[in-house]
MITOR-280695 format. One line per 10 residues: their letters; for each residue x, y, z of N, C-alpha, C, O, CB. Coordinates in pm, 1 decimal, decimal comma. Glycine has a CB too. Example, Ala and Ser with C-alpha at 12.3 -4.5 7.8 and 13.67 -1.06 7.14 Angstrom:
<pases>
as = 1319,0:-569,0:780,0:1230,0:-450,0:780,0:1320,0:-330,0:780,0:1423,6:-331,9:846,5:1130,8:-447,3:904,6; 1285,0:-225,0:708,0:1367,0:-106,0:714,0:1290,0:3,0:787,0:1340,9:113,8:803,9:1408,4:-59,8:572,5
</pases>
This chain:
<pases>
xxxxxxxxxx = 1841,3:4327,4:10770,3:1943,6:4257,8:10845,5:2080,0:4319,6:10813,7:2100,3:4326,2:10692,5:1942,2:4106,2:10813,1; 2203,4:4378,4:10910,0:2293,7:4397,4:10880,0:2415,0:4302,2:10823,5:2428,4:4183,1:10851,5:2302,4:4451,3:10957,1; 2459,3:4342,3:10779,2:2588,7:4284,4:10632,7:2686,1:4200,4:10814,1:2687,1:4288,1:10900,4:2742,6:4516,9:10481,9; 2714,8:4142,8:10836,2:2794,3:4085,3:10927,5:2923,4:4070,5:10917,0:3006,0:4083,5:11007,2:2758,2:3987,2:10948,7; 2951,4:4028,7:10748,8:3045,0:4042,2:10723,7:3118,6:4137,2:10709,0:3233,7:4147,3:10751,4:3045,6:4001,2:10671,4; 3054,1:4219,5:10643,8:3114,8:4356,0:10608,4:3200,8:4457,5:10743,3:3302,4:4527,0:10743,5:2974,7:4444,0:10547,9; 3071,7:4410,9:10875,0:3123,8:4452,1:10980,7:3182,5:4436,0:11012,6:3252,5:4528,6:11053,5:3104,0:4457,7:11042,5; 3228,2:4286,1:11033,8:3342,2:4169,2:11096,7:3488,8:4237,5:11054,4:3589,6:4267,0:11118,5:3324,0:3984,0:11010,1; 3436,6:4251,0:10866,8:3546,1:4324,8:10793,8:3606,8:4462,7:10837,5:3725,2:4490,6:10856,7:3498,0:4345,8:10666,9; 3506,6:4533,8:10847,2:3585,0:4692,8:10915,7:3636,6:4639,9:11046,4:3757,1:4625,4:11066,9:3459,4:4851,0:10955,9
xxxxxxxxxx = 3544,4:4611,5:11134,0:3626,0:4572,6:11272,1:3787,8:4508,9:11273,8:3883,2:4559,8:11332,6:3534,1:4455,6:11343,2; 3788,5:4412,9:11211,3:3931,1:4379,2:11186,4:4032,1:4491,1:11123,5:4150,6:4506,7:11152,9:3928,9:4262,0:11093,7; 3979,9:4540,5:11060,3:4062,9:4661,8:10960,6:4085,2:4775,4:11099,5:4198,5:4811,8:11131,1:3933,7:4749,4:10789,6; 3986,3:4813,3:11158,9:4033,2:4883,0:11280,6:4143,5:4809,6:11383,9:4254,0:4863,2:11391,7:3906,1:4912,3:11358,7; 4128,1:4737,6:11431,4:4184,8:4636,3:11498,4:4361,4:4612,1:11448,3:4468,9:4583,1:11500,7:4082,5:4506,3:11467,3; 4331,7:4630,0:11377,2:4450,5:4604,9:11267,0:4607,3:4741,4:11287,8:4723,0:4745,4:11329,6:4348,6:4631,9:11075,8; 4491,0:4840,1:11217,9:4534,9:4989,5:11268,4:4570,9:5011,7:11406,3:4684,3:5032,2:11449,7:4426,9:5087,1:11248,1; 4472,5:5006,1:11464,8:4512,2:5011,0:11589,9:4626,8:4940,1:11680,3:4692,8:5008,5:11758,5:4418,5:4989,5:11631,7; 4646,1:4813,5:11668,1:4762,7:4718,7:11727,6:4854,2:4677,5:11669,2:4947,7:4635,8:11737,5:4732,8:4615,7:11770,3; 4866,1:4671,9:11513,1:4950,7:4593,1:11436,9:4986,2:4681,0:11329,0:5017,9:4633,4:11220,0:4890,9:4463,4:11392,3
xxxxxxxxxx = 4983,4:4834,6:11354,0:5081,7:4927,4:11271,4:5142,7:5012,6:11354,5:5127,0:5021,3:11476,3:5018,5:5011,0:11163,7; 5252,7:5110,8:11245,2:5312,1:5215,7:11307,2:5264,1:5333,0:11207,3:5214,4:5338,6:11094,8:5475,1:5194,6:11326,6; 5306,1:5426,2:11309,7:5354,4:5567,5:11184,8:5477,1:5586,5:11082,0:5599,4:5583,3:11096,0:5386,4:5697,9:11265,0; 5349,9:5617,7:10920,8:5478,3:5637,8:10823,4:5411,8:5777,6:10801,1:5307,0:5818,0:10851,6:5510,4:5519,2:10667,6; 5484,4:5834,2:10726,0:5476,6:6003,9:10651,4:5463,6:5918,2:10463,0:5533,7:5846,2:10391,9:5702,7:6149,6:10694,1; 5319,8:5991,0:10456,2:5293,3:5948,3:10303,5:5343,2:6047,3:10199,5:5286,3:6153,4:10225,1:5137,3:5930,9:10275,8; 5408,5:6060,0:10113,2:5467,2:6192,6:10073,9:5466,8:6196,0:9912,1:5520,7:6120,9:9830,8:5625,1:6210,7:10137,6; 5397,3:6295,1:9897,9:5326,3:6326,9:9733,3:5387,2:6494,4:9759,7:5327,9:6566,6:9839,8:5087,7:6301,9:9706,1; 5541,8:6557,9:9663,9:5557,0:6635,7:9698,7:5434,9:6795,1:9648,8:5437,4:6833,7:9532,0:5686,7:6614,2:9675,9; 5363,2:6849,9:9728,6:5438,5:6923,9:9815,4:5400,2:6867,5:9961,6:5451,4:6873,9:10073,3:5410,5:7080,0:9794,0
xxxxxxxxxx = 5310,1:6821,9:9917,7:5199,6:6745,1:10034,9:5272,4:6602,6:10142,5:5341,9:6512,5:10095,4:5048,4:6659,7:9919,0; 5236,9:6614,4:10278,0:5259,8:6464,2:10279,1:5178,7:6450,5:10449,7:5179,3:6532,4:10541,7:5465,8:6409,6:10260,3; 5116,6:6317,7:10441,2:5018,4:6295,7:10567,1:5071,6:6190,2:10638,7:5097,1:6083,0:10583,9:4865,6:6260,2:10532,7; 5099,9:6221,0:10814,3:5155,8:6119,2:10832,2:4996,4:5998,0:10872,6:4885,6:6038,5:10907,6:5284,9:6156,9:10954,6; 5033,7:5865,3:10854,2:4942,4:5763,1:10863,0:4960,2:5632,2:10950,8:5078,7:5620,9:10982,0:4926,3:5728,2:10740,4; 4910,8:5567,8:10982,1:4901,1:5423,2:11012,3:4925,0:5326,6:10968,4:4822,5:5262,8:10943,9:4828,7:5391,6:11027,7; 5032,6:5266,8:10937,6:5056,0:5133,8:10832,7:5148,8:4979,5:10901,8:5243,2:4950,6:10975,4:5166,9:5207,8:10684,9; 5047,3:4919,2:10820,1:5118,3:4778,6:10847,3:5231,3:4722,9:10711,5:5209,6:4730,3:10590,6:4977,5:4654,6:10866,6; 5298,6:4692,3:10750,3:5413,3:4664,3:10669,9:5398,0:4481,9:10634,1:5371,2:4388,8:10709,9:5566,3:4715,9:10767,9; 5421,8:4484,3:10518,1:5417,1:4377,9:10463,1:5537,9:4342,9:10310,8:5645,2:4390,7:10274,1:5266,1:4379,3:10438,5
xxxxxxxxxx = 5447,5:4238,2:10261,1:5564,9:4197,5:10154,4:5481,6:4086,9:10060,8:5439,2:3979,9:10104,5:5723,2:4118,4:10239,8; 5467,4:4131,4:9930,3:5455,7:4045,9:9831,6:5591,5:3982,3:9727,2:5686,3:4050,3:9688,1:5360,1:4116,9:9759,9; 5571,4:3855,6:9701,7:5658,3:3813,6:9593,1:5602,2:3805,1:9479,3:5479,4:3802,3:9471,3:5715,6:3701,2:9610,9; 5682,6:3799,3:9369,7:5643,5:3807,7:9249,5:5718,8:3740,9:9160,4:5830,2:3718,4:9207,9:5631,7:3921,6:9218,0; 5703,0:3693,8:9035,3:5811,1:3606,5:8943,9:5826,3:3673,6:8791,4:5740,9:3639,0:8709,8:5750,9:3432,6:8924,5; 5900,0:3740,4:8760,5:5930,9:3802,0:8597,5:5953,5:3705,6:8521,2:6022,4:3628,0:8587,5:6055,4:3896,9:8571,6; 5934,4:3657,9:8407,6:6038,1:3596,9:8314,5:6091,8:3730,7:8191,3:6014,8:3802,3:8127,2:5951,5:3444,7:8228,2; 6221,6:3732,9:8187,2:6347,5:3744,8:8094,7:6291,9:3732,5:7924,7:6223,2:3648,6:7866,5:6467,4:3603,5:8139,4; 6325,5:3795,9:7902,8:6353,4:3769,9:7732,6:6398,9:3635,7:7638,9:6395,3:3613,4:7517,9:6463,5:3857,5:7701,4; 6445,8:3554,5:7762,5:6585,6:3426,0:7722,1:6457,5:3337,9:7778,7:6451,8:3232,1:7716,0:6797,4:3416,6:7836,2
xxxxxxxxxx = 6342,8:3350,2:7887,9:6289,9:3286,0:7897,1:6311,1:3240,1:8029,3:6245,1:3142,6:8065,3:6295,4:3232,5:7808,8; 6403,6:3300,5:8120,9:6459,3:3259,9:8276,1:6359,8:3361,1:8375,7:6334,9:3476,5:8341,0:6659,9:3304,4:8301,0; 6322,2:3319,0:8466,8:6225,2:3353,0:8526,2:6317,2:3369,8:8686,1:6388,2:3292,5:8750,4:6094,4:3241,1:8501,3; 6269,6:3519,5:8706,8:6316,6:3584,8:8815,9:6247,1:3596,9:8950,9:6124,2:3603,5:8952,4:6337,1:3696,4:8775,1; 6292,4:3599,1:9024,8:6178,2:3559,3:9172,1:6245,2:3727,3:9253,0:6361,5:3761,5:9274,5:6240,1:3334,4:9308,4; 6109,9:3802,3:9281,0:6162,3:3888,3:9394,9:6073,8:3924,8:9495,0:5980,3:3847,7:9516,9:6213,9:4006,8:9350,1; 6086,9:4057,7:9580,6:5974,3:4070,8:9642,5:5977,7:4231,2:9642,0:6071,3:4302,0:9604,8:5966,5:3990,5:9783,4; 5904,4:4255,0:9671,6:5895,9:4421,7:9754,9:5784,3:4461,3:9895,9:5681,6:4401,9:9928,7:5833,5:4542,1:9619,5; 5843,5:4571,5:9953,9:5780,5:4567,0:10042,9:5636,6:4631,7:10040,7:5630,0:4716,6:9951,8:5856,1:4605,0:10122,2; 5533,4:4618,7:10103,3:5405,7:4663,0:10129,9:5411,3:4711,4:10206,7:5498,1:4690,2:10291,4:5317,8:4603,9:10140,9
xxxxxxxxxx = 5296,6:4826,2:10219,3:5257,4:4902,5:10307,0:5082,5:4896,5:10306,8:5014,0:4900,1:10204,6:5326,7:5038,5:10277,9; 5034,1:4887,1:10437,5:4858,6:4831,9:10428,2:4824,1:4974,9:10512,9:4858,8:4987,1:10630,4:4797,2:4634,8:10534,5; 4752,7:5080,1:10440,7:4699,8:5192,5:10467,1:4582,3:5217,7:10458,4:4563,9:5257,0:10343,2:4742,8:5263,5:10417,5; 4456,6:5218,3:10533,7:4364,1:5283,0:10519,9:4316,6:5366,5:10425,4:4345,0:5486,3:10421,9:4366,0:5321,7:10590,2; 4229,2:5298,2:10329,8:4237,9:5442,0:10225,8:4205,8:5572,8:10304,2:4288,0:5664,1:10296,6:4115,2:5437,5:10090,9; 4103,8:5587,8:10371,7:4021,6:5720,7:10435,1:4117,6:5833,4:10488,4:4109,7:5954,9:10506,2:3923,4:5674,2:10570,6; 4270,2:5674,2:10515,8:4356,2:5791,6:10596,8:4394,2:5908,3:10533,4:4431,4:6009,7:10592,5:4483,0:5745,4:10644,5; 4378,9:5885,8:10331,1:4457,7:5940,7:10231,4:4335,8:5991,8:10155,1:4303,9:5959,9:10040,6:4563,1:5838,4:10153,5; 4265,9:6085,5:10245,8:4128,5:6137,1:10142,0:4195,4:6187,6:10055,2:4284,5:6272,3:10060,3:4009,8:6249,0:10190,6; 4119,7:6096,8:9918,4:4131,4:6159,8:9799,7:4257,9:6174,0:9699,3:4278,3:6241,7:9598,5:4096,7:6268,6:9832,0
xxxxxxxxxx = 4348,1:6061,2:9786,9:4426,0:6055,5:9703,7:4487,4:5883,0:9701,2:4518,6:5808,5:9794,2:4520,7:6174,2:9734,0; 4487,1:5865,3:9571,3:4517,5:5738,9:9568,8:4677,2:5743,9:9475,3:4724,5:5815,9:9387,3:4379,4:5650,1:9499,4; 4736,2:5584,4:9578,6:4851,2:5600,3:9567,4:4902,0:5587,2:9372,5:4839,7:5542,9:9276,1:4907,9:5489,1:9680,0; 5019,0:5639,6:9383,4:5100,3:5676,0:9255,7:5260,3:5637,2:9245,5:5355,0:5671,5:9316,2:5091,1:5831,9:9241,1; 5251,3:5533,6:9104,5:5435,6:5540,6:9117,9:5525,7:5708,8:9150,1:5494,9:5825,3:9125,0:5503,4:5481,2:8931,0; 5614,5:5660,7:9199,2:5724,5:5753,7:9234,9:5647,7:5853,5:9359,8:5708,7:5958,6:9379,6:5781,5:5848,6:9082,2; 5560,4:5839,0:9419,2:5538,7:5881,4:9591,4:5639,0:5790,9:9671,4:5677,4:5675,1:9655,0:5361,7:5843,7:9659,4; 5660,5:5866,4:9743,3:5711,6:5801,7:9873,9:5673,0:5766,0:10035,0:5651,4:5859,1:10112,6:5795,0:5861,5:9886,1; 5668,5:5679,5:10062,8:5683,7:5650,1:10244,4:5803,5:5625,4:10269,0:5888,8:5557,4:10212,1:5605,7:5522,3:10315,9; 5800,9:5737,4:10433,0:5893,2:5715,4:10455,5:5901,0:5592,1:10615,2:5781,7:5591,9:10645,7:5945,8:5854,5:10447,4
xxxxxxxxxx = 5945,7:5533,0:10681,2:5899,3:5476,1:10733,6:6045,8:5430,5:10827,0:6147,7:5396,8:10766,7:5810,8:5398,4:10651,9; 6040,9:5434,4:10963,6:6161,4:5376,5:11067,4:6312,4:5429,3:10993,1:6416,9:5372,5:11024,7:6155,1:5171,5:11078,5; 6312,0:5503,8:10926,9:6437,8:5612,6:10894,7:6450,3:5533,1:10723,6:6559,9:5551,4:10670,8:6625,9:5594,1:11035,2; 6369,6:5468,0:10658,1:6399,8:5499,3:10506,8:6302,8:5543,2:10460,0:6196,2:5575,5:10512,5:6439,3:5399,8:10420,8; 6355,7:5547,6:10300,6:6235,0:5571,2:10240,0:6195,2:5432,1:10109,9:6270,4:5347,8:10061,0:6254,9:5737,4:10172,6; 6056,3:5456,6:10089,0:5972,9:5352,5:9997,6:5964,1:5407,5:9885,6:5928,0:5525,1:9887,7:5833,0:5313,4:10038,3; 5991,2:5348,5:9760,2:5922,6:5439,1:9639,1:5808,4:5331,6:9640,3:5809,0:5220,0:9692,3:6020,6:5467,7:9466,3; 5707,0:5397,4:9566,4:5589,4:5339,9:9529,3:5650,5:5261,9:9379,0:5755,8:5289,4:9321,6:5456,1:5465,6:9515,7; 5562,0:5172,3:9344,2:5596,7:5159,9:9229,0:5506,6:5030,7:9178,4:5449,8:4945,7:9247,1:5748,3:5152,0:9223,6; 5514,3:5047,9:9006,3:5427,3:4928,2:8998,3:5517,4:4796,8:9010,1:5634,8:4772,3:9037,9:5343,5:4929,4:8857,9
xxxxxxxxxx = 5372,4:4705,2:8965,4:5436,6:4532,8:9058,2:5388,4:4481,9:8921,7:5267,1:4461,8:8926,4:5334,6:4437,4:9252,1; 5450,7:4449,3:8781,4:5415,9:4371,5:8699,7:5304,7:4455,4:8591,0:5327,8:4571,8:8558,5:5367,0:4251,0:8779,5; 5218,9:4402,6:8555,3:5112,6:4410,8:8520,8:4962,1:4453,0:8628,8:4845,7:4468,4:8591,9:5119,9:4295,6:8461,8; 5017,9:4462,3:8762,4:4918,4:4475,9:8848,2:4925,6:4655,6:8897,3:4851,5:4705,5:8982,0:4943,9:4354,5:8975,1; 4989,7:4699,8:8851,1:4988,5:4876,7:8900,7:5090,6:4862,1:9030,7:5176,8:4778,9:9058,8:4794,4:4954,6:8963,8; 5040,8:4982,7:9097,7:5138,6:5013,8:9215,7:5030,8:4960,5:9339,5:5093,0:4924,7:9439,5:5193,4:5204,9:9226,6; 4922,7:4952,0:9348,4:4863,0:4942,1:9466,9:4737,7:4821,6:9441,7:4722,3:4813,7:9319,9:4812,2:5097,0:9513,2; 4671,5:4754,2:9492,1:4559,9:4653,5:9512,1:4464,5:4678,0:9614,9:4517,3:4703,6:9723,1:4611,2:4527,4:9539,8; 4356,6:4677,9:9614,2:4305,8:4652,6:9786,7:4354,5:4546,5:9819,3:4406,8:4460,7:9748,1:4148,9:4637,0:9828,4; 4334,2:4549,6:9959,8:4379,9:4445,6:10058,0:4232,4:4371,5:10095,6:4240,0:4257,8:10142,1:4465,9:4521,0:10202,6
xxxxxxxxxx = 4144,0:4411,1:10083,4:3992,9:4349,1:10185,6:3908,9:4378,1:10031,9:3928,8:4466,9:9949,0:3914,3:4483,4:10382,5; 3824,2:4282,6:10032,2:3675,7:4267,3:9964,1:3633,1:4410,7:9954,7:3628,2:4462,6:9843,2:3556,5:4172,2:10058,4; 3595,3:4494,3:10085,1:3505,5:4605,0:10093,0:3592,7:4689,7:10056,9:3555,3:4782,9:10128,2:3434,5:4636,8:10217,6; 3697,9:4737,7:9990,1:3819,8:4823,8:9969,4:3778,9:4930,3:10052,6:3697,3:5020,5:10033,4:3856,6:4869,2:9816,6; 3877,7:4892,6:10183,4:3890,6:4983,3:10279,2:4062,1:4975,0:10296,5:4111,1:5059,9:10370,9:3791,5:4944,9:10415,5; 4130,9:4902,1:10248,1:4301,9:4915,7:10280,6:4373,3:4937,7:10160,9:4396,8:4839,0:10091,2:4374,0:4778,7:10347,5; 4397,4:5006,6:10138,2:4525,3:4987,2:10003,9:4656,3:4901,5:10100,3:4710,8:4909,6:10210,3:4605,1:5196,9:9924,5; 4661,9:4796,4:9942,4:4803,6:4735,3:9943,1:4889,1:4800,4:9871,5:4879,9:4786,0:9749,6:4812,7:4605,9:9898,1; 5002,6:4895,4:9929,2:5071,0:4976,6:9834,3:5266,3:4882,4:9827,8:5350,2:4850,2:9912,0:5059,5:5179,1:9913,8; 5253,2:4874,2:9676,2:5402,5:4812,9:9661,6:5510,3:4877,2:9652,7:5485,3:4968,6:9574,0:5420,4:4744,7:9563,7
xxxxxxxx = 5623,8:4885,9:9688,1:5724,8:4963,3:9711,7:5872,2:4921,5:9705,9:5861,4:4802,4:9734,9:5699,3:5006,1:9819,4; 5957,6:4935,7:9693,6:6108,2:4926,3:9685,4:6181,5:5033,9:9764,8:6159,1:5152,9:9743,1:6153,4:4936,0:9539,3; 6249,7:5002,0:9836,5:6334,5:5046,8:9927,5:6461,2:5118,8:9814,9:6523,4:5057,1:9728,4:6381,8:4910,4:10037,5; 6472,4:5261,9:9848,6:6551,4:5363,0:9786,7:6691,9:5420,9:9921,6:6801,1:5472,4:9897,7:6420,0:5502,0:9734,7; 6648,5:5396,1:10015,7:6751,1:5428,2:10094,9:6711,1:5517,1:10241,0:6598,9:5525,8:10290,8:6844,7:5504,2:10000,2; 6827,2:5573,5:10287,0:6792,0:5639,3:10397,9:6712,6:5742,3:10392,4:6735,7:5814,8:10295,6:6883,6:5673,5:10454,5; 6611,9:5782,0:10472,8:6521,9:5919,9:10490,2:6629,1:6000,8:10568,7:6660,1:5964,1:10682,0:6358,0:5902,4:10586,2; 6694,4:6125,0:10503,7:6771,3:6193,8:10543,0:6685,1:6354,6:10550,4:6744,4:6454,7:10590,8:6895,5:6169,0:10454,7
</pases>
């Protein structure tokens, strides 16, 4: 019997790509691939040394791994994306990237906005 879910799962992940992203340029210098991404945003909460607890967010980017054979994302890469650029970067204790789906077919990649893509 086929996995249903699993299918349901890629289908949406196509679906996804297809209607509900744009083109970014993934950029690992010297290399860089342009891709398909949905833009997103996680929050997160630090606490301080004093014990005061900080609330922020950064932005996401939801990429296909397959789009990025063989390379998985890394602090200090960049996307660039609608004229800025993203640094990658880690989020806490959680690294720079998560899957997004059960079947890890999307990287959730976290990022901070560095400025204009010039």
């Amino acid at each position: 019997m086929a996995d249903l879910l699993r299918q349901g799962s890629q289908w949406l992940e196509q679906m996804r790509t297809a209607h509900c992203s744009s083109p970014v340029e993934y950029r690992r210098p010297p290399e860089a691939w342009t891709v398909q991404a949905t833009f997103g945003k996680t929050g997160f909460e630090v606490a301080d040394e004093s014990g005061l607890t900080i609330t922020a967010q950064v932005w996401d980017f939801l990429i296909l791994a397959d789009a990025l054979p063989g390379v998985e994302p890394e602090p200090g890469d960049v996307i660039a994306a609608n004229g800025r650029r993203y640094e990658v970067v880690n989020l806490g204790g959680e690294g720079c990237w998560r899957w997004s789906d059960p079947y890890r077919q999307t990287y959730r990649i976290h990022t901070k906005d560095i400025g204009a893509d010039t």
